[in-house]
C-alpha positions as CSV (number, residue, x, y, z in Angstrom):
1,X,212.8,148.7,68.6
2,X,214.3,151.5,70.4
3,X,217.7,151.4,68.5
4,X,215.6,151.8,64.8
5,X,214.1,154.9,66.8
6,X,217.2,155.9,67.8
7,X,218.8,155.6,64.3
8,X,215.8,157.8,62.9
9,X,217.0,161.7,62.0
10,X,215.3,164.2,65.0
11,X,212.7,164.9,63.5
12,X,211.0,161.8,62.9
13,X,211.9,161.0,66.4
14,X,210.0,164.3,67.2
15,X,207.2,163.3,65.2
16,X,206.6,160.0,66.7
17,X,207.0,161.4,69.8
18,X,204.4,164.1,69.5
19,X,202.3,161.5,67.9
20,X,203.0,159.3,71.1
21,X,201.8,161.9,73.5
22,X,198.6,162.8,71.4
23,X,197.0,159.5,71.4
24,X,197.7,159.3,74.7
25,X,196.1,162.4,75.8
26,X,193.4,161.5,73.9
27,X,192.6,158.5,75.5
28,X,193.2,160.3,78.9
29,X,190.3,162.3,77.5
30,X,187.8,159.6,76.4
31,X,188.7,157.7,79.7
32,X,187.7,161.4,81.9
33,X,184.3,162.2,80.0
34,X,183.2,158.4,80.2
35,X,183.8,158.2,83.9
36,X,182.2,161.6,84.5
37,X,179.3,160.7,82.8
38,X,178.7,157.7,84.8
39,X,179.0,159.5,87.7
40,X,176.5,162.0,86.6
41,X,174.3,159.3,85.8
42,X,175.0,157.5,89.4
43,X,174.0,161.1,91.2
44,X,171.0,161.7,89.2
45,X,169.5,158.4,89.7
């Protein structure tokens, strides 16, 4: 799998890179705001 990425031109590589890092810095995100908001909820109640 590595070697077909390798074997792509730079700027696919590029693309699936910056594609890469998106999704996971979404998820980083998602995974933040639903812990914060159950911690909210755990010092309200």
């Amino acid at each position: 799998m590595l070697d077909r990425i390798r074997r792509l031109p730079e700027a696919k590589r590029k693309l699936i890179f910056w594609i890469t890092v998106v999704v996971a810095g979404l998820a980083m995100i998602i995974w933040f705001v639903l812990t914060t908001i159950a911690r909210i909820k755990t010092l309200v109640s």
